[in-house]
C-alpha positions as CSV (number, residue, x, y, z in Angstrom):
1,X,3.2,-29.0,-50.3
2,X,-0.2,-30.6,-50.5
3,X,-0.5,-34.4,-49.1
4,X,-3.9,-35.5,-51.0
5,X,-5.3,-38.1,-48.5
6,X,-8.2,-40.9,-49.9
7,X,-9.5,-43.1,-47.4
8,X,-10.7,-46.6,-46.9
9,X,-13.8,-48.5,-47.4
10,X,-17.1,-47.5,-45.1
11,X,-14.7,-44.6,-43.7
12,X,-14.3,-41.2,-45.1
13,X,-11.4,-37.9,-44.3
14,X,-12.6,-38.2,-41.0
15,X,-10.4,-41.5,-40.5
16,X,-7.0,-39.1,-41.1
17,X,-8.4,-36.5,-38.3
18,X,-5.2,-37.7,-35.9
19,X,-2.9,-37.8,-38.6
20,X,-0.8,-35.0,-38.2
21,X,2.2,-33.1,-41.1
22,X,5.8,-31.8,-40.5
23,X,6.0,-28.1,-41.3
24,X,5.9,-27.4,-44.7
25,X,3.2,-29.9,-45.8
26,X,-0.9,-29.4,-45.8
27,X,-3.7,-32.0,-45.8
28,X,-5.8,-32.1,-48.6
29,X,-8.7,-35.0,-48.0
30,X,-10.0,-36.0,-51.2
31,X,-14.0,-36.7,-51.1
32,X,-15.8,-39.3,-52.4
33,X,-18.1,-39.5,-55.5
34,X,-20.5,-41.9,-56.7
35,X,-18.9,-44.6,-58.9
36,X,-20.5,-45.4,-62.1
37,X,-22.2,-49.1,-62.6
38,X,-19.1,-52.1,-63.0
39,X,-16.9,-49.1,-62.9
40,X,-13.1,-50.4,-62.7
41,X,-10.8,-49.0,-60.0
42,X,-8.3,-47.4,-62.3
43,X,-11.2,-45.4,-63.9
44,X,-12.6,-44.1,-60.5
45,X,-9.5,-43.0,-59.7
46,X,-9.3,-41.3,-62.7
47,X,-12.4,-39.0,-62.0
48,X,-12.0,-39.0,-58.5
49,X,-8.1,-37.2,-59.8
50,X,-9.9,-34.0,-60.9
51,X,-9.8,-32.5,-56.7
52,X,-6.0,-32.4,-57.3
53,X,-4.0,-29.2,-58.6
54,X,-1.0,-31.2,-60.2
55,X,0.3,-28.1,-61.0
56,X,1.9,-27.8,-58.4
57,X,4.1,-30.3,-56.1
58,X,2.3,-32.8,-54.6
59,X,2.0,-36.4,-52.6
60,X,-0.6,-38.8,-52.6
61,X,-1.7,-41.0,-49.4
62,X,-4.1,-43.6,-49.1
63,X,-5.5,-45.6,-46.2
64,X,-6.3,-49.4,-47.4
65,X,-8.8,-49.2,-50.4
66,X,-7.7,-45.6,-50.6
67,X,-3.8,-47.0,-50.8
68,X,-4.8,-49.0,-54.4
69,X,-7.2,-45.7,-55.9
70,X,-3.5,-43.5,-54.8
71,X,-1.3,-46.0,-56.9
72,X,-3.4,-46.2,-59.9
73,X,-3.7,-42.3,-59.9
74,X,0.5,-42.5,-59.7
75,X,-0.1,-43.8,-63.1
76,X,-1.3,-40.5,-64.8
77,X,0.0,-38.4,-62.6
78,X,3.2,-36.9,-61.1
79,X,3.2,-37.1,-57.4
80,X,6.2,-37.0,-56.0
81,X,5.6,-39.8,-53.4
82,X,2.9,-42.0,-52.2
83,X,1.8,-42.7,-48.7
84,X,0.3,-45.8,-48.1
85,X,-1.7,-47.4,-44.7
86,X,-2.5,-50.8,-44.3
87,X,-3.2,-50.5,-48.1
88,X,-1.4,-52.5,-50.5
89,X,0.6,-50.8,-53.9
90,X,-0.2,-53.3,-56.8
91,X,-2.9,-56.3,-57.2
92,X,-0.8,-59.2,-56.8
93,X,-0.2,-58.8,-53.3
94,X,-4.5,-59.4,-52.8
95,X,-4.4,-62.6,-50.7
96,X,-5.3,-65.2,-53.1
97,X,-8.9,-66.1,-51.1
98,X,-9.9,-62.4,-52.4
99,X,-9.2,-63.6,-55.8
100,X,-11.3,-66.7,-54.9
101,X,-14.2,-64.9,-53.4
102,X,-14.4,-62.7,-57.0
103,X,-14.8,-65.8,-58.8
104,X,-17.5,-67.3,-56.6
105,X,-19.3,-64.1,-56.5
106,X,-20.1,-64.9,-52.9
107,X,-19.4,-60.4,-52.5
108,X,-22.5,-59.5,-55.0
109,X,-25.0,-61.6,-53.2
110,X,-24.4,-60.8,-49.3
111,X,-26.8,-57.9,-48.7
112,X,-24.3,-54.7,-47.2
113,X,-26.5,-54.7,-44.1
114,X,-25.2,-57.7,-42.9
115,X,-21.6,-56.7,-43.8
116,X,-21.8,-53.5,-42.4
117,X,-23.3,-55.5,-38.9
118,X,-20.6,-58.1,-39.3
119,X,-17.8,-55.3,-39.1
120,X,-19.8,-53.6,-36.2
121,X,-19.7,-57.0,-34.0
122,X,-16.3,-57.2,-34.9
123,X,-15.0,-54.2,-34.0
124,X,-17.2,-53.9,-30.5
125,X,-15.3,-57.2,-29.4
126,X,-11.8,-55.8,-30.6
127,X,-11.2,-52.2,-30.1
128,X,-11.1,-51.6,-26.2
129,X,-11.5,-47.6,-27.3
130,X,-15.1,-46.2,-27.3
131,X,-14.3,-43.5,-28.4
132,X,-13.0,-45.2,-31.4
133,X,-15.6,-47.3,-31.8
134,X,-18.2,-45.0,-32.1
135,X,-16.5,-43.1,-34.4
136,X,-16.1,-46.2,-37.0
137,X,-19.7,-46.7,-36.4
138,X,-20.8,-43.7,-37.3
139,X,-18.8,-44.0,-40.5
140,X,-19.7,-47.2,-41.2
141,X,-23.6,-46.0,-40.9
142,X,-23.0,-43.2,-43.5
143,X,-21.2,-45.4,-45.8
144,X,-23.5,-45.4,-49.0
145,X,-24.5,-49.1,-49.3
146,X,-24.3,-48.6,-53.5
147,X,-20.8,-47.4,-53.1
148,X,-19.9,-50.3,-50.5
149,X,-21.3,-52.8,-52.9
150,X,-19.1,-51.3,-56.1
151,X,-15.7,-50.9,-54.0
152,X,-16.0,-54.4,-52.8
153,X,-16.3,-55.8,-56.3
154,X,-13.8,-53.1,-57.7
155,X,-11.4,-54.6,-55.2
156,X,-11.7,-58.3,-56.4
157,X,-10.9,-57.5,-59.7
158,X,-8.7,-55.1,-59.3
159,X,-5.3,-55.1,-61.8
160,X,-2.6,-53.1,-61.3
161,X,1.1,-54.4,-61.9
162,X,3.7,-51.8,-61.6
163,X,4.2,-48.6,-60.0
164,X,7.0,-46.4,-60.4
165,X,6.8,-43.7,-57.7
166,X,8.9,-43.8,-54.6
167,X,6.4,-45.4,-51.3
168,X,6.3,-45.1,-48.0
169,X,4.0,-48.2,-46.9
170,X,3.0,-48.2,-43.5
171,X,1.7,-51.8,-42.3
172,X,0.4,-53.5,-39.3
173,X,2.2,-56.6,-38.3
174,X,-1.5,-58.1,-37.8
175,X,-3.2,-56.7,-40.2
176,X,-5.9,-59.2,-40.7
177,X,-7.5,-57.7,-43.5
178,X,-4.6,-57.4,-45.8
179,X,-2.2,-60.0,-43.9
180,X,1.5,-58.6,-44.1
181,X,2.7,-61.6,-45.1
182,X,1.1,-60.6,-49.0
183,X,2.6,-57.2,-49.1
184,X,6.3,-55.8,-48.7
185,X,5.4,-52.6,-46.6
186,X,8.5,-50.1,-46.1
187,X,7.8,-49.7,-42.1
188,X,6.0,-52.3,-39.9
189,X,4.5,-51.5,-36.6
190,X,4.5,-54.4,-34.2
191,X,1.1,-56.0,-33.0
192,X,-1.0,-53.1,-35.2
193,X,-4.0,-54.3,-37.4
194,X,-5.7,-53.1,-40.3
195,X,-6.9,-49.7,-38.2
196,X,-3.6,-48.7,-36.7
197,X,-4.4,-45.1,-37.9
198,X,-6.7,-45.1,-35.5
199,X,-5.1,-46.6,-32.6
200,X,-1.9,-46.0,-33.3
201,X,-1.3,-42.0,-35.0
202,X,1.5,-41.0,-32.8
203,X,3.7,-43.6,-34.3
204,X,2.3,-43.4,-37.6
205,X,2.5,-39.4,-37.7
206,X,6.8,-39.7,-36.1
207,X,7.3,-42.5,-39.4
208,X,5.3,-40.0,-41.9
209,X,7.4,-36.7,-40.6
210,X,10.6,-38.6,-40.5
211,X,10.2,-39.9,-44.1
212,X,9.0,-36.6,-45.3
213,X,11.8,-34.6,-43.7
214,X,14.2,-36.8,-45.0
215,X,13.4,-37.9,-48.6
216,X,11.1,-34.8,-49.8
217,X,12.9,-31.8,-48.2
């Protein structure tokens, strides 16, 4: 069975390269196109849908912005589970000050340079890995600043509500990004952040094989 994978903003498939499937199931990374102007998030995942065979059986998994495009596809589609990492399945679980920064706007007028800078100071203070590191970086400086710009905005006014398919929501307990005190995530992992699937894919890759084995068998 085919596991579709999106990932998260300013990474790409490459972010899933540790993650690895039980027997029976295949990767399928789903690529990134170029969003149309004010595009909402519900649309994009909507055009971004047409790489999946739903012919077939099939489950979705998304890593943080790739998490909210894999639950509004669940809408239209059939999967028969969703994954989600550090990623959050419906719009009211935003922490408020997202909501807040969307109002104020603050998002359209920060040039992406800075951003993508911001997130590179960040990161070289708080992932001990080089090898890591230099891997985000590269991403980061691939990252299409027009998409950057629309996903960020796409985010803050994302609405979503429901979702109806069975989850398995895979959370860092200090996720800083997407704080798990907003979310109700199926499996926690103790002192992870928001890029446990980097640092932490052994643990991830035992919970996704377990759950598989055991719900989708």
């Amino acid at each position: 069975m085919k596991v579709y994978m999106v990932s998260g903003l300013g990474a790409d498939h490459r972010a899933f390269r540790n993650i690895r499937l039980p027997e029976g199931f295949e990767a399928a990374p789903i690529l990134w196109i170029q969003p149309l102007k004010q595009e909402r998030l519900s649309d994009y995942a909507s055009r971004l849908s047409v790489q999946i065979d739903d012919s077939k059986p099939f489950i979705l998994m998304g890593l943080s912005l790739g998490g909210m495009i894999v639950s509004e596809m669940a809408k239209t589609l059939n999967p028969k589970a969703i994954i989600l990492i550090s990623s959050i399945p419906v719009s009211r679980e935003l922490p408020p000050y997202f909501r807040l920064l969307g109002k104020l706007g603050i998002h359209a007028i920060l040039p992406i340079g800075l951003i993508k800078t911001g997130a590179r100071i960040k990161y070289f203070f708080t992932i001990r890995n080089r090898g890591i590191y230099r891997n985000i970086n590269r991403m980061l400086n691939e990252q299409d600043s027009v998409f950057m710009k629309w996903a960020m905005d796409a985010i803050l006014k994302w609405e979503n509500e429901k979702i109806h398919t069975p989850i398995l929501h895979i959370h860092g307990s200090r996720d800083l990004t997407l704080p798990m005190r907003y979310t109700h995530p199926t499996e926690v992992i103790p002192k992870a952040g928001h890029l446990l699937i980097l640092k932490e894919p052994e643990r991830i890759n035992e919970i996704i094989g377990n759950w598989l084995n055991s719900h989708i068998r």
